[in-house]
C-alpha positions in Angstrom: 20.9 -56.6 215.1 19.4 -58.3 211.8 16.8 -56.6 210.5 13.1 -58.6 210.8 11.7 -59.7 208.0 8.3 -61.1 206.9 7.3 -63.7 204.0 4.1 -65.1 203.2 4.4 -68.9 201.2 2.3 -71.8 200.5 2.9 -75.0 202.1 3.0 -78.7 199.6 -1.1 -79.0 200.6 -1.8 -75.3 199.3 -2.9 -73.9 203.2 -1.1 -70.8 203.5 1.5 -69.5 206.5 3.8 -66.2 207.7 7.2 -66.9 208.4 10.1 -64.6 209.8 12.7 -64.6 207.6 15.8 -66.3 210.0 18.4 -66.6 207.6 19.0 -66.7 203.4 18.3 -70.2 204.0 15.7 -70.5 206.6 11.8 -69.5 207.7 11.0 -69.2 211.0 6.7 -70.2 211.0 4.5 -68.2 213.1 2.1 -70.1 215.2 -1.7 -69.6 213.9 -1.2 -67.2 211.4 -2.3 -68.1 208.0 -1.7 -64.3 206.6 0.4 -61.1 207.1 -2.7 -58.9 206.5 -4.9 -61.5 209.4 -1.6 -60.9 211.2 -1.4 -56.8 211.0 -5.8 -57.0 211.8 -4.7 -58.8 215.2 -1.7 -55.9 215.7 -4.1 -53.6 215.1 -7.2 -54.6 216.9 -4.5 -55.3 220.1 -2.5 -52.2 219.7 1.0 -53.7 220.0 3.4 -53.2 217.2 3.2 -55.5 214.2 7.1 -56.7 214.8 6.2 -57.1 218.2 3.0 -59.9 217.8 5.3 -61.5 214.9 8.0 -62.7 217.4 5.7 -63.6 220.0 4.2 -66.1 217.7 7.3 -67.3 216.2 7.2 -71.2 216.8 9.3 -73.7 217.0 9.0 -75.0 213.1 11.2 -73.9 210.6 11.3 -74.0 207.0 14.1 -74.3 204.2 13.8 -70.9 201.8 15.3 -72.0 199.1 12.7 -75.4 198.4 9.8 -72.6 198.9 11.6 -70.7 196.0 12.2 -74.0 194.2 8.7 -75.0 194.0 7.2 -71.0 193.7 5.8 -71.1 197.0 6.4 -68.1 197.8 3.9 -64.9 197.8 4.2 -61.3 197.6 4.5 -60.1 201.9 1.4 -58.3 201.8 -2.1 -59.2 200.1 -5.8 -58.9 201.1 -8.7 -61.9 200.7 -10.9 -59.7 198.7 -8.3 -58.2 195.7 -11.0 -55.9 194.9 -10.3 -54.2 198.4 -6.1 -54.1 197.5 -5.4 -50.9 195.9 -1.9 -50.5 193.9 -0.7 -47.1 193.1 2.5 -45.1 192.3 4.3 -42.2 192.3 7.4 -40.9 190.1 9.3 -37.9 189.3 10.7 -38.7 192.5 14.3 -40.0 192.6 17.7 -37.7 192.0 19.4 -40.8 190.4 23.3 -41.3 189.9 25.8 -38.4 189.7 25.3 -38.3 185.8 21.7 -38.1 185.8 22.0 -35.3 188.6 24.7 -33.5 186.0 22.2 -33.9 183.0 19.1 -32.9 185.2 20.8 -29.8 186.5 21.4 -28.3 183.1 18.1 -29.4 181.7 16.8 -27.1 184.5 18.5 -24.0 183.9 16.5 -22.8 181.2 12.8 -20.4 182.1 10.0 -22.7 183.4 8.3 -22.2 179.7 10.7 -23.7 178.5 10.3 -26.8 180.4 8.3 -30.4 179.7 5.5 -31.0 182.2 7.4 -33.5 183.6 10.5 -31.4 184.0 8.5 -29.1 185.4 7.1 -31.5 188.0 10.5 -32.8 188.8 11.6 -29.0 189.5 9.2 -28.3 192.1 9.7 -31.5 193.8 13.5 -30.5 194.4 12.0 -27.3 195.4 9.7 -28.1 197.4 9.1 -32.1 198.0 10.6 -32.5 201.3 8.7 -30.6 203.6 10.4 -28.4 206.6 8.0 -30.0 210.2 6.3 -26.5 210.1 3.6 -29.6 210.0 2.4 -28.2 206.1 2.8 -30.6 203.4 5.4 -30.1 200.6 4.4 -30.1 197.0 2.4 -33.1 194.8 4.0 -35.8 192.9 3.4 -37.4 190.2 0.6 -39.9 190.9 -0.4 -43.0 188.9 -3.1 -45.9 189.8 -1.6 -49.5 188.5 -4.7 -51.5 189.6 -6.5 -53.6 192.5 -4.9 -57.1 193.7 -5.2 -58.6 190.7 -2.7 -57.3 188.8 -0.2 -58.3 191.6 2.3 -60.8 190.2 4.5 -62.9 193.1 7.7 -63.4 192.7 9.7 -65.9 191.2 6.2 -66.0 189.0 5.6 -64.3 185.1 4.4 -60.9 184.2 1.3 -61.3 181.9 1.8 -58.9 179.4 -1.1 -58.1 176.9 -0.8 -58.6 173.4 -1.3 -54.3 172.5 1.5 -53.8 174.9 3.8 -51.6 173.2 6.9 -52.8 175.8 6.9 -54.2 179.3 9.9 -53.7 181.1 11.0 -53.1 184.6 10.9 -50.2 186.8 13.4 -51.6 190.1 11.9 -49.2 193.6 10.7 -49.4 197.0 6.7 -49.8 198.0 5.2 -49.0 201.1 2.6 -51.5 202.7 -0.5 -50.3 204.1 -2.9 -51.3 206.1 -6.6 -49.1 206.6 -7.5 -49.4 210.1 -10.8 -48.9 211.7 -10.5 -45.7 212.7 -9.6 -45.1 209.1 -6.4 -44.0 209.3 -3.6 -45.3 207.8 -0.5 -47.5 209.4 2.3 -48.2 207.3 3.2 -51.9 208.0 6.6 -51.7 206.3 8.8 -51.7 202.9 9.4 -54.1 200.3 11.8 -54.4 196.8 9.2 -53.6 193.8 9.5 -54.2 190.7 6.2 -51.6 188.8 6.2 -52.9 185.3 5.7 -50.3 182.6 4.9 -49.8 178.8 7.4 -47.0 178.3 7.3 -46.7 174.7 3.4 -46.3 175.4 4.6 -43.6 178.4 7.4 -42.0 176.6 5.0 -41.0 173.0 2.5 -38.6 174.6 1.9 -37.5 178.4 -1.7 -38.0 178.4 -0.9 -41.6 177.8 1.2 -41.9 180.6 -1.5 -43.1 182.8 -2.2 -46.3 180.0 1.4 -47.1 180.3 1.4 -47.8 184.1 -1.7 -50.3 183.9 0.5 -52.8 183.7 1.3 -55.9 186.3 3.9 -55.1 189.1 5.3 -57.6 191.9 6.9 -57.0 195.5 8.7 -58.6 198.4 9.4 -61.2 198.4 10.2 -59.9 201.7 8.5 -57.0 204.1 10.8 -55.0 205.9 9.7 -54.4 209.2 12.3 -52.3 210.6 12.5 -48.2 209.8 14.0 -47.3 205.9 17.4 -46.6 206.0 18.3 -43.0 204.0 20.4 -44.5 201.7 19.9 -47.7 200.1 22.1 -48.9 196.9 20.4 -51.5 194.8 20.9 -53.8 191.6 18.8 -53.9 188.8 19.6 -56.8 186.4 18.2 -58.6 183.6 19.6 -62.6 182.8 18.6 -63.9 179.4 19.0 -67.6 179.0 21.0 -67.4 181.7 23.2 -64.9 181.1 23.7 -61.9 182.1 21.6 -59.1 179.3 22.1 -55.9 181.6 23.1 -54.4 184.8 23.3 -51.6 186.8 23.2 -50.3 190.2 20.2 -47.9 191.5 19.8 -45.2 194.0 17.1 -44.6 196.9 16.1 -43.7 200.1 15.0 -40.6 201.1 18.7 -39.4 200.6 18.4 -40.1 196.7 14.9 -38.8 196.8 13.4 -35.0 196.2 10.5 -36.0 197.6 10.3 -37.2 201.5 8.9 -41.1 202.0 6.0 -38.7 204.6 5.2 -36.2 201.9 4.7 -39.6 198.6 2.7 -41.0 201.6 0.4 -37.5 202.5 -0.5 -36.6 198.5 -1.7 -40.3 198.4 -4.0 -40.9 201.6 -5.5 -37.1 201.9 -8.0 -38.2 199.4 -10.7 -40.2 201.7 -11.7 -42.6 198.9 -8.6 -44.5 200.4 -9.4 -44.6 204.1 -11.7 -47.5 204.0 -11.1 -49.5 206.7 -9.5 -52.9 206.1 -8.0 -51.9 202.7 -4.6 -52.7 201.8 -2.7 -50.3 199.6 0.7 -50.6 198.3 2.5 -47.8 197.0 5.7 -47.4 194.8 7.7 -44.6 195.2 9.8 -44.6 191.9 13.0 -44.7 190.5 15.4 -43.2 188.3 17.1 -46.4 186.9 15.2 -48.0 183.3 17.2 -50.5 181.8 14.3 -49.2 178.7 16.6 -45.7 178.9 19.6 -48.1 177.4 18.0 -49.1 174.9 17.4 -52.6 176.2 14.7 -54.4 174.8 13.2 -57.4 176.9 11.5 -61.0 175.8 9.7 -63.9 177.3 13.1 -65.4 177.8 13.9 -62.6 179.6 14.1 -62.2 183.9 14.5 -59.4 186.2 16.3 -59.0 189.2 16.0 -56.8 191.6 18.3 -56.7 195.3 18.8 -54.4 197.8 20.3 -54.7 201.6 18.8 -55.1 203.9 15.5 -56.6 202.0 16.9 -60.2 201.7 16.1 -62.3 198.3 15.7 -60.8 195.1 13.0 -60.2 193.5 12.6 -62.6 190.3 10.2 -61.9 187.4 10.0 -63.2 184.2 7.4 -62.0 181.4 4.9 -63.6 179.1 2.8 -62.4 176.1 -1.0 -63.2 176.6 -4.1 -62.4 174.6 -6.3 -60.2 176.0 -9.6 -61.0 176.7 -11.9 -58.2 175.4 -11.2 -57.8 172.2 -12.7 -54.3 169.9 -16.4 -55.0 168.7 -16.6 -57.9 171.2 -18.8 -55.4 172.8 -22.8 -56.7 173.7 -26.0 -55.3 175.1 -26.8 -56.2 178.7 
């Protein structure tokens, strides 16, 4: 059975509409549905499963994928009306990586713990204790970082805005979880999607208490939602074409297989803080990687675009970046 997919896109008169993703070539449009996050409310206020409603609206009309790609129609699965009320966040520290990095991690950890980085530290109790037994306690923290509200949401097939202080911008290829607050204000996980959470890593990578700067950066997802359960073990590509040609390449590791930390444990250290059970709230969560084309030394430029694929999540996700000025500027700075 082919797994079910959602996409959000525009149509040529700028109204927007949900489709279920038929084919690599075709968009099935759901009757009356202007929005995935109208379409999870109306799941949620009837209490039948979000998959369920989608293919009971499915009409009749179809749509060709590749002129929504063509003409950037497409938008990012999951969004809110109000950004202010979309909350973006991450975790890392998470993800085992290939056999090499596994080799490399394993000696780095066989020195004392005082001997360890904070980060190294981190990562250690994670594979100690990140995946937790169903004795119903929680496992151990991970690394947590907030990237921003709605706004800093890039679609695909659209640029990265990346501000003029940046230090780098490059790409960080993972999974997100897709969120939806209910009323009760409890969470319901409304799927997965290919992310691509942007970082500054030569910002990150020059002191730890800057590591929270380096993640304020844009970040993009989809263009698909996955509807169906995560499978364990997912193997990815994480490429970068400049000017059409291939820069750099290489495969990338997850699912809770490649993980130290379990997909319920990320998802627990995230919504146990009630600041995030607002009802109606959307909250997308990436849950790292272990693959940085940065690591290779690879720097990226405007002419630049990442590439990001995965079975069973459909189309890539496409990115390029761009330099912009930032608007606040040091001594810009006035009285109210």
């Amino acid at each position: 059975m082919a797994a079910l997919r959602l996409l959000q896109f525009l149509r040529p008169d700028g109204s927007r509409a949900v489709g279920l993703v038929e084919s690599a070539a075709r968009v099935r449009v759901l009757a009356g549905c202007d929005s995935t996050y109208a379409l999870a409310s109306q799941a949620l206020a009837e209490r039948v499963p979000l998959a369920h409603l989608a293919k009971k609206l499915a009409s009749a009309e179809r749509v060709d994928y590749g002129e929504l790609v063509e003409r950037q129609a497409v938008l990012v699965p999951l969004d809110h009306p109000d950004p202010a009320h979309m909350l973006v966040s991450s975790s890392g520290l998470t993800h085992l990586g290939s056999e090499r990095t596994r080799d490399h991690l394993r000696r780095a950890l066989q020195v004392d713990d005082a001997s360890l980085s904070d980060s190294l530290r981190l990562f250690k109790l994670g594979l100690e204790q990140g995946r937790p037994t169903g004795n119903g306690t929680p496992g151990v923290a991970p690394e947590w970082h907030f990237k921003g509200t709605g706004r800093s949401v890039v679609h695909p097939y659209q640029d990265f805005p990346v501000a003029s202080f940046a230090e780098d911008a490059s790409e960080e290829p993972e999974l997100a979880g897709l969120y939806l607050i209910g009323a009760d204000g409890m969470p319901r996980r409304l799927g997965f999607a290919l992310a691509n959470e942007l970082s500054d890593h030569i910002t990150e990578r020059s002191n730890s208490g800057l590591v929270s700067h380096a993640k304020l950066c844009g970040s993009s997802f989809g263009p698909e939602l996955l509807l169906d359960d995560l499978p364990a073990s997912i193997a990815g590509v994480s490429r970068i074409v400049r000017k059409g040609r291939k820069r750099w390449e290489k495969p990338f590791l997850t699912g809770e297989d490649h993980m130290s930390h379990s997909i319920g444990n990320i998802e627990f250290h995230h919504f146990k803080y009630d600041q995030f059970l607002v009802p109606g709230d959307v909250h997308v969560h990436y849950f790292g990687t272990a693959t940085l084309s940065f690591s290779e030394g690879i720097k990226v430029d405007a002419s630049c675009r990442f590439e990001i694929s995965a079975p069973p999540f459909g189309h890539p996700l496409i990115n390029g970046i761009r330099r912009v000025e930032n608007a606040y500027r040091y001594g810009s700075m006035q009285a109210a």
